[in-house]
Structures are given as C-alpha cells and as structure tokens.
N, C-alpha and C positions, 0 to 999 in steps of 0.2 A: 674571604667572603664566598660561600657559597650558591650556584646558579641555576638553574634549571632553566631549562626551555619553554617558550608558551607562542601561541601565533593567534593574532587581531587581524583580520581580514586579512590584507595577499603578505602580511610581512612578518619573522618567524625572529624572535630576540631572546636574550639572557636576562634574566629578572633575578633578584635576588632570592634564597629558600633556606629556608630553616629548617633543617634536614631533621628536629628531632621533633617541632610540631607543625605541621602543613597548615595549618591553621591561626598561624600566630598573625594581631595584627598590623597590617601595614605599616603604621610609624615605628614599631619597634625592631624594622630592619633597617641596616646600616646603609641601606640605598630605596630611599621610598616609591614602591610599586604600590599601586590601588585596585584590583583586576576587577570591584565594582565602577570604576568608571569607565569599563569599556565604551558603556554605547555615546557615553561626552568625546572619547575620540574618537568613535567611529561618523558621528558629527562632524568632528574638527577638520578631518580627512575630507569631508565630504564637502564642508562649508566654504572649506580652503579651494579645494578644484573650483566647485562652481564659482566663486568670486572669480578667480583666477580665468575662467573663460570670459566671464562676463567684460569682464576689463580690458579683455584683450592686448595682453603688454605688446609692447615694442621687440620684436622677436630678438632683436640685436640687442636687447638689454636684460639683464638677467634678473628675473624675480628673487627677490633676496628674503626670506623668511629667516623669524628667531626664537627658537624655544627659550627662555630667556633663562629657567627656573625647571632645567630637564629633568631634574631627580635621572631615574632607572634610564630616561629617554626614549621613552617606548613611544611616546607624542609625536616629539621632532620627528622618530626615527621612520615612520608612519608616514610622516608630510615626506619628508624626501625620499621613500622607496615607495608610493603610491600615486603620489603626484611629480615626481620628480623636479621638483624646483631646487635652488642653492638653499642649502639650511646650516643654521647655525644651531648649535644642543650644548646649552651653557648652565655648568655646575658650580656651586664655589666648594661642592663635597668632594674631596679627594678619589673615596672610592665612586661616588658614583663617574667624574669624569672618565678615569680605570675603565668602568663598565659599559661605558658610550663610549670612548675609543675599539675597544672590542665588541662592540657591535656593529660598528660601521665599516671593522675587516670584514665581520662575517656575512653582513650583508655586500659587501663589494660596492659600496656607497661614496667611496672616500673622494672621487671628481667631483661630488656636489656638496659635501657635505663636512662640518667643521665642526670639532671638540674642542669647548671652551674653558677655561678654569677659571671666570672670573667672578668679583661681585657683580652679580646683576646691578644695579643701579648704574656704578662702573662703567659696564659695555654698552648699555642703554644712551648714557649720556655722550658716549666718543663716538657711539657708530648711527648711523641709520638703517631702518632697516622696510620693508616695502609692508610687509606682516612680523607685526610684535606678538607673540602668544604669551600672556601671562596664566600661569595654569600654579597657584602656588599652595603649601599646603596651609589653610588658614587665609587671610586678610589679603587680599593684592595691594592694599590702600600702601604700602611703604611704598611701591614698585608704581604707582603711575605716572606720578611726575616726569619721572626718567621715560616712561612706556611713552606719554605724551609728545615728549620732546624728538623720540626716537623715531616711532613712525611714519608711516608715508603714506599709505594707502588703507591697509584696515587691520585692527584693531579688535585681538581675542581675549577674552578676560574671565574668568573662571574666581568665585569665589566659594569659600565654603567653612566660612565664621557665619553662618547665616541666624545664629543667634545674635550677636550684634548688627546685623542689617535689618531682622525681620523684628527687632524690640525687646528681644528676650532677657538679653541684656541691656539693656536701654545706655546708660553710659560708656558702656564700650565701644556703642554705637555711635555716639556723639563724638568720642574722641575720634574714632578712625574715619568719619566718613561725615564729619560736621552739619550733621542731620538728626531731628528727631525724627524717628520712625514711631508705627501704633504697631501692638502684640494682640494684632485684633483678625478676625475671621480672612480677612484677604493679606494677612502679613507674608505672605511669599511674593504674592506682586510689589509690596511696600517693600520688597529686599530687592527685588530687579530695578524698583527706580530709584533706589536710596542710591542703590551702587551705578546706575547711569547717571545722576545726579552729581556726581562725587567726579564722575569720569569727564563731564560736561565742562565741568569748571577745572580741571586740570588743563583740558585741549584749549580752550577759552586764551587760558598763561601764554602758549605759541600763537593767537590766532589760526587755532584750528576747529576744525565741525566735524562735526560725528554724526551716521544717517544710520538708527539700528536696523541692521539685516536681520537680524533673528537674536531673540532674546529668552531665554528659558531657565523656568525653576522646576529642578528635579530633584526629590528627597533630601537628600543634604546639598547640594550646591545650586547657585547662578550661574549661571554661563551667558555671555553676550558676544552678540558676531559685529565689529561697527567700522563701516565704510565712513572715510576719512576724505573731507574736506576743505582746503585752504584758504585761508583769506581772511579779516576783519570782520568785514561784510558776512560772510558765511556765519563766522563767530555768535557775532551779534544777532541774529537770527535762529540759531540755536537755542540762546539763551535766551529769549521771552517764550519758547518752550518748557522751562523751567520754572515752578510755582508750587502750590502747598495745597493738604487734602484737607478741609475743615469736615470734622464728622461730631456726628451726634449719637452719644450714647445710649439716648432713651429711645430714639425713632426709628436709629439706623440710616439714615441719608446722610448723603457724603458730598458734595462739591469741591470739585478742584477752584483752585485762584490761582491764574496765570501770573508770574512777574515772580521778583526776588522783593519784591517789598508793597505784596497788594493789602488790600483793605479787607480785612479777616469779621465777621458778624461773630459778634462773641455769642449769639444766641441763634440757635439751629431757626432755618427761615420756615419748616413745615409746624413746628412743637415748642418753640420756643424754651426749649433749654438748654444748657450750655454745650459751647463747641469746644471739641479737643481739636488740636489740629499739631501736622504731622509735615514736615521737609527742612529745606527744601529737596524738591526731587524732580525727577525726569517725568512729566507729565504728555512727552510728546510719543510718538507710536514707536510700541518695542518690535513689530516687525516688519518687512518687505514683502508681498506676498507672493512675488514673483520672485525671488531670491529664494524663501520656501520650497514653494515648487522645482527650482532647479537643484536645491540640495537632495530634494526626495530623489528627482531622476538619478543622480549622483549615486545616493544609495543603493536606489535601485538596478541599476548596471554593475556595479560592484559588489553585492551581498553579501556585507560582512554579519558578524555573529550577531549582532543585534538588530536585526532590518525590518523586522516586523515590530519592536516597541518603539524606535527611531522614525521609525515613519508615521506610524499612530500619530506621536509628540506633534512629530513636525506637522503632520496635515491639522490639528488642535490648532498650533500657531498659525498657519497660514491661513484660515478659517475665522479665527476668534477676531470680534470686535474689539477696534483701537481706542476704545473706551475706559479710562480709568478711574473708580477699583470694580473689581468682580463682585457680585453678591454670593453666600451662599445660602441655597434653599431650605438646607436642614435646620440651619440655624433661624431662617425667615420661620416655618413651620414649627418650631418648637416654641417659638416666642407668639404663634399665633394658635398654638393646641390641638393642630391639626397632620395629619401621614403627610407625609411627601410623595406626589406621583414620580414619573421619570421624567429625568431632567429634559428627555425630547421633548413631553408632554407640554411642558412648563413651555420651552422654547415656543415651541408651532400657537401657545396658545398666546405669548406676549406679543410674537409676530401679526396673529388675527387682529387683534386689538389694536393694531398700528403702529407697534413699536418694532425696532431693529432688537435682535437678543441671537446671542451665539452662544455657544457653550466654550472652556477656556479649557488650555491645555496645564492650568495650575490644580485643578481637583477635578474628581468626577461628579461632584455636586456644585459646583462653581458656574453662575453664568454672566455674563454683559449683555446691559440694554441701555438703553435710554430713556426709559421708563424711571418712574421716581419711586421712593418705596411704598406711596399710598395706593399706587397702580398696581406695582408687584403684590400688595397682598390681598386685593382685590381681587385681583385674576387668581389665586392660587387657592383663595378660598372659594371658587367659581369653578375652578375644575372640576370637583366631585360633581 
C-alpha cells in the first residue's frame, strides 16, 4: 500500500495514495481516508478537549478514549497527539491496523496510545471506555448497542447514510433506526433526531441518559457530541423527551407529541387535512450552548485548517433555537408567489411581532420560531 504524507492541524500522518490517480475516491483505497472531512475532526479534536476540561477528570485517573472504527486513523491519532489523553485506534482491516501502528511510531505516541485489531462490537462489549467515537463509513446503527453499553461519559457518533435517516430511502431507514422519518424541506434535522432517537433508546437498555453537547448536519453526514448520564431516574427522563412530528402537507404546520405513544390528530389542527406523521425521535434540545462556545475557544487557540467555516457552524448552533423542525422561507415564498427578503430581514421582523426566531446552522434559508405558519406568512408578505 501506498502512503503519502498530509497534516490536520498540529499533527502530520501517512494516508493512503494512489500514485497513478490523486484523485481517486476514498472507499476505493485499501485503507479508507476522507480529506473532505476534515473540518468534522477538526471539531472532534476540539469537542473532545473542551469536554475534557469541562469535566474535570480525576487527575490520578486516566481519561481513556476509543476510535472504535479508525480506518487510516487520522481521527484517534488527532485525539491523542493534540489532546493528549490514552487512546485506543481500532481496526478489524489488516492493512489499515499496519498503518496506525506506523503511525504512532512516527508520531512518537506509543505511551498513550494502543493499535487494535479487533471487531468493533467485540472491543466495545469487553472494554469500557470514558469517550466512544463511532466515526463509521455508512450506518453506525450495527455499532451502538455495544457503543452504549461501553461508554462512560460521552459519546461521538458520526453518521453518513443520511439517505435512510433523512427519508430518501424511507425503508432503509425503518430498518436501521426503527423510525419513520419525512423527505420533506427540514429532513436534515429529521436525520439528527431520527439518529438521537435511535441512540436514546439504546442508552435507555443500560439505564443510561444522554445530554446533547452539539449536534450537527453537514452536507453528507450527522455528527452528534453526547454527555452521558447514569441511572434509571436519569433514563426515564430522557425518554419522555422522546415523541413524533405530526405535519400537514397542505398548510405546512408541524407539532411535535411528546411520549412513545401519544394521541396523534389525524387532521392538521389549523386546515383540517390530513396528518403525516414522522418518529419516534429525539424531540429534546440538540445543543449546549455553553459547550458551543467552549468548542469555538478550542478552535480558536488552535487554528487548524478549517477555523473559519468550523466556527461559522458552531456559533449557527450555539445560537439557533431549541425549537423542533426548522421552516424554510424559499419554500414558505414560493408556495405564497412571492421574493424572499434576507433571512435576517425575515428574523428581526418575526422578532418585532413577538415571536422568538433564529436562523439554524442546517441551511442558509432555514429558520426557528414559535410562530405558527399563519403568522409566518403573514409577516412575510408584510415585509415588502
């Protein structure tokens, strides 16, 4: 296998290369590297420290993190030459373990840091570990049960079938993550809580809780950051965060129903005609916003290659109301025959009118209020 050199912020590693087209892509090398995901590690890296302060371990005890699914390992290798905590970089691919062992020479890494050659599921189920990173290519849904049972404090999870989470596939999506989803104007948010939904009721199996740190849909994947809870009690508290989106196709309104088995209006309550309705799924807030802000600082002391569209994201999240689902305006406007202003416009004017409204880190045309849709198109045709 051939390697070439690359460097993601302060750490410089062997990747796989295909010396006869530079251009070839990612799955079709013998050890999968992505170099479009940089700015989701340069997050990881980031997400990881600030947790990692915030928490304040037990200095006498040693923070134990696990790439569980390291491919090339540029991930792990990132967590432990950047933040320096114990890391484990587990492959069940022959060459890629090969290429994370030599990397952790070349880094001079090998006091913290452990090359694995297992099945994930496997190492998940025997070991504990403080940070589970599930980062897989496609579906994490095989890998969370084991992830659940493993973990201990928080909990990274990277998804990027976001056709079966966001409805594209609608039955692929049932199968993997026992949820309908809708393939409708805010389906990347409906891919973020299909898959905290999915993750909720794994952790629920150990009486464990999950409190999302930051949660984000970027072009092809999910990524979610989730501080980890123990108890019954905590469990169960969780889970009546969890409930279904009933929406209406003719009007556009949407209300959530809290519970795993609430009382669904089969007819939309503004237009009275039918409801499609969409989960169960994660209805409770996908970010911290003070965990945000400490990730940006993170960034920002660090400046790796991606720091200026990393921080945009993040301050989007840290900002955007905990409001589920997003409207979008182009779509409100086209259905009303009218331009669309800018979305600030649109904000500052739902705000006058008495409503809370933020703009979301899922599109540039995307916003949350609590405003209903007869309000939104009210206002929107009052801006001119």
């Amino acid at each position: 296998m051939k390697v070439r050199s690359v460097k993601e912020g302060d750490t410089e590693v062997l990747v796989p290369f295909h010396e006869e087209d530079a251009h070839f892509a990612p799955s079709a090398a013998p050890v999968f590297y992505n170099p479009a995901m940089e700015m989701n590690r340069d997050i990881s890296v980031a997400a990881t420290s600030a947790f990692i302060k915030r928490s304040k371990p037990d200095p006498e005890k040693t923070v134990r993190y696990v790439d569980a699914l390291s491919a090339s390992g540029i991930r792990g290798l990132r967590i432990s030459n950047e933040t320096g905590i114990h890391t484990t970089l587990n492959d069940w691919n022959e060459d890629a373990y090969r290429l994370i062992k030599q990397n952790i020479e070349k880094l001079n890494i090998g006091n913290r840091t452990v090359a694995s050659h297992r099945n994930a599921n496997v190492l998940l189920h025997e070991k504990y570990f403080n940070i589970v990173d599930l980062d897989p290519f496609g579906t994490p849904a095989p890998f969370l049960a084991a992830a659940a049972r493993s973990v201990i404090n928080l909990l990274e999870v990277t998804a990027t079938d976001t056709a079966p989470l966001c409805g594209a596939h609608l039955n692929s999506g049932i199968r993997k993550y026992a949820a309908v989803p809708f393939n409708n104007e805010y389906h990347s948010e409906m891919g973020v809580r299909i898959l905290l939904g999915k993750i909720a009721r794994e952790l629920s199996l150990h009486d464990k809780a999950m409190v999302p740190l930051l949660s984000h849909a970027t072009r092809h994947y999910v990524r979610t950051y989730l501080e980890i809870k123990r108890g019954a009690k905590q469990a169960d508290r969780m889970l009546k965060k969890m409930g279904f989106i009933a929406h209406c196709l003719s009007c556009g309104h949407r209300e959530a129903r809290y519970g795993l088995t609430p009382a669904i209006e089969e007819k939309c309550d503004l237009c009275g005609e039918k409801n499609i309705v969409a989960g169960p799924l994660w209805l409770g807030k996908l970010h911290n916003p003070e965990f945000c802000s400490e990730t940006i600082s993170e960034i920002e002391d660090r400046c790796p290659g991606t720091r200026e569209l990393a921080i945009r994201m993040l301050e989007f999240c840290r900002d955007e109301l905990d409001i589920p689902m997003f409207y979008d305006q182009h779509l409100i406007c086209k259905k009303l025959g009218v331009s669309a202003s800018t979305i600030d416009k649109l904000i500052t004017a739902l705000q006058s009118n008495g409503f809370r409204a933020s703009r979301t880190h899922f599109t540039g045309t995307s916003f949350k209020t609590d405003a209903k849709i007869p309000d939104i198109k009210k206002i929107i045709l009052n801006i001119r």
